[in-house]
Phi, psi and omega in degrees: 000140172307105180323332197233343158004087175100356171303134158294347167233173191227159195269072216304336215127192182214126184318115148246182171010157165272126176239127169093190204251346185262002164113350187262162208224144181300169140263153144275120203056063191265152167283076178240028143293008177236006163278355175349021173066105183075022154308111161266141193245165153242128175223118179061086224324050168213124184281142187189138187294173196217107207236022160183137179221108145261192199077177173256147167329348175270325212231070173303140199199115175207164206233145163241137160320154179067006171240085187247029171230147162334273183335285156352297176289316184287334155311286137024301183326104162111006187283150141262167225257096203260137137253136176318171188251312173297306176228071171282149169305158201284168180246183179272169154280164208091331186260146149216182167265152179311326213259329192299307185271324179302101193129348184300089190273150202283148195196141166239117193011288160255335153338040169287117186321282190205185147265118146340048180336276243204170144228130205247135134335333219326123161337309175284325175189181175270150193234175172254134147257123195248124176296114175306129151335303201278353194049012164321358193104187176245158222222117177263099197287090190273145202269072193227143159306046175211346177251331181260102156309311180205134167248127188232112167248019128325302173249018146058078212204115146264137193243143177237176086017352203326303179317313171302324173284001174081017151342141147264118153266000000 
């Protein structure tokens, strides 16, 4: 079953470097469909807003309220960044959050792979990283139809593909 299925926070990113002189800061792993500009956040367990967001969807750069100097930011360094889940954005299909899959087990019809660790970022797309059964290393799952079959986060059960990832089935 999905470890975090249903969790009330969802995981925005993590404070990184101080950019500038003014308390705003890079993210590190950033969500950043859940950074917005007046996103109230928790951070080091106390919520305060998010009163400046620049930068690109890659490259995330935001300010929290009460934090308006470098020295500010740099305190920070390295806490994550939480959002309610109520209020995250709605997703599409097809879509889920990272803490949703993560804990998920990976299945090629009766074949079971692995677990979900994780979800990678990739320049071309996101991939799952799945801790192999066999304990063999991992097996990386890129989040394309043709490698993922079905996602059921109810039974907390991904179905893949192997033969496409060039598995010996």
């Amino acid at each position: 079953m999905a470890s975090d299925g249903g969790a009330a926070w969802l995981r925005a990113g993590r404070v990184g470097r101080p950019h500038g002189l003014d308390g705003s800061f890079h993210v590190s792993e950033p969500a950043p469909e859940l950074l917005a500009l007046g996103t109230r956040v928790v951070v080091m367990e106390r919520e305060v807003r998010i009163v400046r967001r620049a930068g690109t969807d890659r490259r995330v750069i935001v300010r929290l309220e009460g934090h308006d100097d470098r020295a500010a930011a740099e305190a920070l360094r390295g806490a994550e960044l939480l959002v309610a889940r109520a209020q995250a954005p709605e997703l599409g299909p097809d879509e889920w959050w990272a803490a949703d899959l993560e804990g998920c087990g990976v299945h090629d019809g009766p074949r079971e792979v692995g677990t979900v660790e994780r979800l990678l970022a990739l320049p071309s797309c996101e991939v799952l990283e799945v801790a192999r059964v066999d304990r063999s290393g991992t097996l990386l799952v890129p989040l394309v139809r043709d490698a993922v079959r079905e996602v059921d986060l109810e039974a907390g059960r991904i179905e893949i593909d192997l033969r496409f990832l060039g598995e010996d089935c």
